[in-house]
BADODO-636454 format. One line per field, with one value per residue: x, y, z of N, C-alpha, C in turn; residue number from 1. Coordinates in Angstrom, 3 decimals, decimal comma. Layout:
// residues N
n.east = (X ...)
n.north = (Y ...)
n.up = (Z ...)
ca.east = (X ...)
ca.north = (Y ...)
ca.up = (Z ...)
c.east = (X ...)
c.north = (Y ...)
c.up = (Z ...)
resi = (NUM ...)
//
This chain:
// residues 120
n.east = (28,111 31,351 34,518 38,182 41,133 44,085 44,814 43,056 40,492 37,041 34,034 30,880 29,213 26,242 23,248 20,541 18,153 19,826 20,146 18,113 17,645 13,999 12,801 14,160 15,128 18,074 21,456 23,183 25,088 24,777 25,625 28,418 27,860 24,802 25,439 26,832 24,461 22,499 23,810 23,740 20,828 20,464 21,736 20,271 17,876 18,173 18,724 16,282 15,145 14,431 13,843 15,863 14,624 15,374 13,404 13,506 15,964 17,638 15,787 13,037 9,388 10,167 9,110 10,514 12,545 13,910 16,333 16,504 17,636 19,677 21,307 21,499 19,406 17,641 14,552 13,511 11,574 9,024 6,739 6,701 7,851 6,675 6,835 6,829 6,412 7,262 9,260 10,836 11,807 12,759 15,048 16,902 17,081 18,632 21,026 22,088 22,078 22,764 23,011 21,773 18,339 15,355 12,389 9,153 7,235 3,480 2,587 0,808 -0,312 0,055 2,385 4,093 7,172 10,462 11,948 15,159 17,813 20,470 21,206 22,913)
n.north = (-12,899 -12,396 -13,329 -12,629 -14,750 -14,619 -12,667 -13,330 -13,075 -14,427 -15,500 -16,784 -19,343 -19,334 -20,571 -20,593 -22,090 -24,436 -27,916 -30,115 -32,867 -34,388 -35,211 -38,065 -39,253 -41,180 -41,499 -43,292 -45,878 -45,230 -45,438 -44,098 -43,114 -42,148 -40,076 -38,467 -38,239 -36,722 -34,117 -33,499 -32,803 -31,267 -28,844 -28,684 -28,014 -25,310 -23,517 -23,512 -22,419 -23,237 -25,019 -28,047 -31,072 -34,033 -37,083 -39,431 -42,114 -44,542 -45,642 -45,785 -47,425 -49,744 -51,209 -55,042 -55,592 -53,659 -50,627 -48,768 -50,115 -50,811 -48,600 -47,191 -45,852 -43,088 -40,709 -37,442 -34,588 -33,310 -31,770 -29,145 -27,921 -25,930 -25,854 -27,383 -30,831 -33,420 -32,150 -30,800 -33,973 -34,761 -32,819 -33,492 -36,349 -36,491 -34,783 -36,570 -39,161 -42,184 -44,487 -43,892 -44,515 -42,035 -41,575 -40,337 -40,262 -40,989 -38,588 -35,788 -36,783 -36,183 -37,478 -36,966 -37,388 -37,305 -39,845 -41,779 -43,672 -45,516 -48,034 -50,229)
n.up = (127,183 128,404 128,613 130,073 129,570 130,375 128,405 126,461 124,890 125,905 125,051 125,738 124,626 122,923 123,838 123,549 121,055 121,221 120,339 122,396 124,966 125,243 128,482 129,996 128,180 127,117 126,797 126,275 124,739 122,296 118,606 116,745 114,194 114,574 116,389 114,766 112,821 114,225 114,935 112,577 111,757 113,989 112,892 110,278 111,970 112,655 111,016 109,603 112,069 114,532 116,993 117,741 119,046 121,045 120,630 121,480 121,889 122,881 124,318 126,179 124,601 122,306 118,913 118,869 117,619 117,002 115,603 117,494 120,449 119,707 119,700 117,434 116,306 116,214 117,451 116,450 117,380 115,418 115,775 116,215 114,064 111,644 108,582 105,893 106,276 105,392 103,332 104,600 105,907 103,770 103,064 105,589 104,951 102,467 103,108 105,009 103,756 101,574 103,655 105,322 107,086 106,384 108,412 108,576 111,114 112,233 111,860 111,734 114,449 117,699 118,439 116,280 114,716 113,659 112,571 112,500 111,216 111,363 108,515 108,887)
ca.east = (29,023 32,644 35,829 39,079 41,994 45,745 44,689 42,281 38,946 36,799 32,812 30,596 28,067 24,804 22,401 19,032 17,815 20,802 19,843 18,051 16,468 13,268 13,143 14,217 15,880 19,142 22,062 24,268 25,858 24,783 26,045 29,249 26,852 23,728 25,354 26,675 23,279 22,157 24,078 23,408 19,719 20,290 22,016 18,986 17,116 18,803 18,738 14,914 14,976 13,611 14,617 15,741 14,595 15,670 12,531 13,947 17,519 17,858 14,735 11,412 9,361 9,883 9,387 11,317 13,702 14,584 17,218 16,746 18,215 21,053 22,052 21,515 18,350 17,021 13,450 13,577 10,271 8,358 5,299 7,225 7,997 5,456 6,461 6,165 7,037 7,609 10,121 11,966 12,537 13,616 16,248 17,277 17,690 19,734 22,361 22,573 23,161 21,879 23,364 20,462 16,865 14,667 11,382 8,140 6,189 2,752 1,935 -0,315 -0,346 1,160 4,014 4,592 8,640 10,930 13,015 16,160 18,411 21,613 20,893 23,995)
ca.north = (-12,639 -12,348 -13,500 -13,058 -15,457 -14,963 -11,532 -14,195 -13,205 -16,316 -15,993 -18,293 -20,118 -18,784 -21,857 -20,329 -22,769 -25,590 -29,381 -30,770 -33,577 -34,426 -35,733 -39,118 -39,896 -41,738 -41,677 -44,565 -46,787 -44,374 -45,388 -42,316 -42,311 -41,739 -38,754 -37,283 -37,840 -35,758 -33,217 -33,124 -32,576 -30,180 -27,935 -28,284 -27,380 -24,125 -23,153 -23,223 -21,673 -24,330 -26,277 -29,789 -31,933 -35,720 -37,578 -40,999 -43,106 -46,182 -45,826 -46,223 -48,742 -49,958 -52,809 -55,556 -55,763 -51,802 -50,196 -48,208 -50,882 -51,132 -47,343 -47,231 -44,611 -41,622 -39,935 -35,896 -34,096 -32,071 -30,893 -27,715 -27,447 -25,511 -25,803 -28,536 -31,735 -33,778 -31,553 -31,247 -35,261 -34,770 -32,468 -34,800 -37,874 -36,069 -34,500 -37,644 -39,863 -43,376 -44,931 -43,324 -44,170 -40,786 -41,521 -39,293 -41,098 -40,641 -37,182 -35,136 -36,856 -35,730 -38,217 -37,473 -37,475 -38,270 -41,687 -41,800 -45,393 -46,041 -48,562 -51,048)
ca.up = (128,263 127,937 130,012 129,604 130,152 129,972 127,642 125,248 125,099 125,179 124,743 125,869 123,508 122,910 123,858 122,736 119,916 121,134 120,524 123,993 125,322 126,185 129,885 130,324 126,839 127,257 125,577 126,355 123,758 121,248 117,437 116,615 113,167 115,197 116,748 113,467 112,220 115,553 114,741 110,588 111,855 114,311 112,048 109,938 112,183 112,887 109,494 109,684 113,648 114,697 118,324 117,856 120,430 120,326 121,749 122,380 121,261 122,489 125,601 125,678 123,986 120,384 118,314 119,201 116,598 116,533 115,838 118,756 121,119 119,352 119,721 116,009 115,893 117,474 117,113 116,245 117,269 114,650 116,200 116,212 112,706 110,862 107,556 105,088 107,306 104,050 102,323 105,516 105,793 102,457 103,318 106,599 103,840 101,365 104,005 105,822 102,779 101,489 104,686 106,821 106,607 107,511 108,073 108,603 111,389 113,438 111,392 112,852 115,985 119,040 118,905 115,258 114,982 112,591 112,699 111,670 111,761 110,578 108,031 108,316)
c.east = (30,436 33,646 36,719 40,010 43,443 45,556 43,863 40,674 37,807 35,155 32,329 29,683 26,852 23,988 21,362 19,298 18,989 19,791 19,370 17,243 15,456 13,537 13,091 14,765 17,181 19,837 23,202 24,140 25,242 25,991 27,220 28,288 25,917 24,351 25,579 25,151 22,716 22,467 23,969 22,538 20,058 20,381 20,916 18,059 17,102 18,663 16,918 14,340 14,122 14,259 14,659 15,208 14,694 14,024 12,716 14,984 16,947 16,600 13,547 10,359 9,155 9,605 10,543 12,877 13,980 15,659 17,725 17,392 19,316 22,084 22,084 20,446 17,846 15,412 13,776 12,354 10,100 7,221 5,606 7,864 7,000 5,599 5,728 7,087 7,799 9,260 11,692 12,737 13,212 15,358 17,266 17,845 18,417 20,975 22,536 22,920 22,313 21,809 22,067 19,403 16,200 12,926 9,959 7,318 5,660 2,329 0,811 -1,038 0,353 2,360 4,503 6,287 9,176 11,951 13,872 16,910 19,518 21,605 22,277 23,497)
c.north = (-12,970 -12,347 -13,181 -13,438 -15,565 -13,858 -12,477 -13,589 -14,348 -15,584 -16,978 -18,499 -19,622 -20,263 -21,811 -20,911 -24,084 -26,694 -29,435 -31,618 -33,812 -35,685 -37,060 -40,180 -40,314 -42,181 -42,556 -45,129 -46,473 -45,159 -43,871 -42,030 -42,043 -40,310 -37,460 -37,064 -36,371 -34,255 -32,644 -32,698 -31,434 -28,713 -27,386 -27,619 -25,825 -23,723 -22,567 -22,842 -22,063 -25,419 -27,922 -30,291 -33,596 -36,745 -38,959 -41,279 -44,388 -46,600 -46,039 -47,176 -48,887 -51,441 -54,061 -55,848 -54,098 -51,312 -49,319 -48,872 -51,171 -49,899 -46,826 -46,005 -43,799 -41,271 -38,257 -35,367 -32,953 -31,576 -29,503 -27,312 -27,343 -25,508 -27,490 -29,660 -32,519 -33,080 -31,223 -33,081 -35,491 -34,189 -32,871 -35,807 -37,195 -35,554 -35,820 -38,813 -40,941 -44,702 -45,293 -43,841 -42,886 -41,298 -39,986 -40,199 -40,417 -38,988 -36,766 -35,510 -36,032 -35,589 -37,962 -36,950 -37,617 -39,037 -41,654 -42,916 -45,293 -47,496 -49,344 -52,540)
c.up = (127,780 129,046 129,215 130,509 129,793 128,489 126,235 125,641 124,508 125,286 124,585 125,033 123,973 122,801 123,761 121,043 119,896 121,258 122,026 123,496 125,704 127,171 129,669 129,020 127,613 126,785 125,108 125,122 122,384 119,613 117,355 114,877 113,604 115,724 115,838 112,753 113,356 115,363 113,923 111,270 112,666 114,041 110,829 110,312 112,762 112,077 109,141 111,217 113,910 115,770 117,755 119,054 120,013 121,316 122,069 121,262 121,670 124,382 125,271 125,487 122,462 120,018 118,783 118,641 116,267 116,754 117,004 119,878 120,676 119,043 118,111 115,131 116,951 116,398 116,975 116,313 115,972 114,729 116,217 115,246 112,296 109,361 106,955 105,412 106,316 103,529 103,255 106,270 104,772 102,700 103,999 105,366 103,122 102,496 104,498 104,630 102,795 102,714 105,470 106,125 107,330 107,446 108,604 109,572 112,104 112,681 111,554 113,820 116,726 119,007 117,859 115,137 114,000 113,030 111,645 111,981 110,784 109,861 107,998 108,442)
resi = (1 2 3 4 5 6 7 8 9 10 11 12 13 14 15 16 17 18 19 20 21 22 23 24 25 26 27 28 29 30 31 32 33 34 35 36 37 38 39 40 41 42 43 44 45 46 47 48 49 50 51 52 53 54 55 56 57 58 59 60 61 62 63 64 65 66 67 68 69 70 71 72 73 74 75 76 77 78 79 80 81 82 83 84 85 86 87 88 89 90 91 92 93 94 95 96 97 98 99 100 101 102 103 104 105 106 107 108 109 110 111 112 113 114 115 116 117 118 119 120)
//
């Protein structure tokens, strides 16, 4: 769809395949490297047309000592990546840098996700 304003033609954003949440994530006091990570990944996962979805930040329940409570990590679902889950945490850790940890958890469960934490 297309407007125009003051002779500008603006187009609005195509939001098939945009980053979402699943229900009841929450994104308060969010890390600003947790969201660039957010966004490194989502771009990934565009690349391989492939929905991000964030399945928990700083909600939920984690370990007690997790970075998740400290706005510091997010989960990324991959039950909906079909390739090779592996090779795509790989790619996650190399864009995001030695900073980040990426992990691979819960594989071929349900919940399996990947965990990402700003390692400071």
């Amino acid at each position: 769809m297309q407007h125009t304003k003051m002779g500008v033609s603006i187009r609005q954003a195509d939001t098939k395949g945009a980053m979402r949440l699943k229900p009841g994530v929450k994104l308060r006091d969010l890390s600003p490297q947790i969201v660039l990570a957010a966004l490194v990944v989502d771009s990934i996962y565009r690349e391989h047309d492939t929905e991000c979805v964030i399945t928990s930040c700083n909600d939920s329940t984690h370990k007690p000592d997790s970075f998740h409570y400290r706005g510091l990590a997010i989960d990324i679902r991959t039950r909906n990546y079909f390739e090779d889950k592996q090779a795509l945490r790989s790619e996650i850790a190399q864009a995001l840098g030695e900073e980040f940890d990426v992990l691979l958890e819960n594989l071929g469960a349900d919940s399996e996700h990947i965990h990402i934490e700003w390692d400071v």
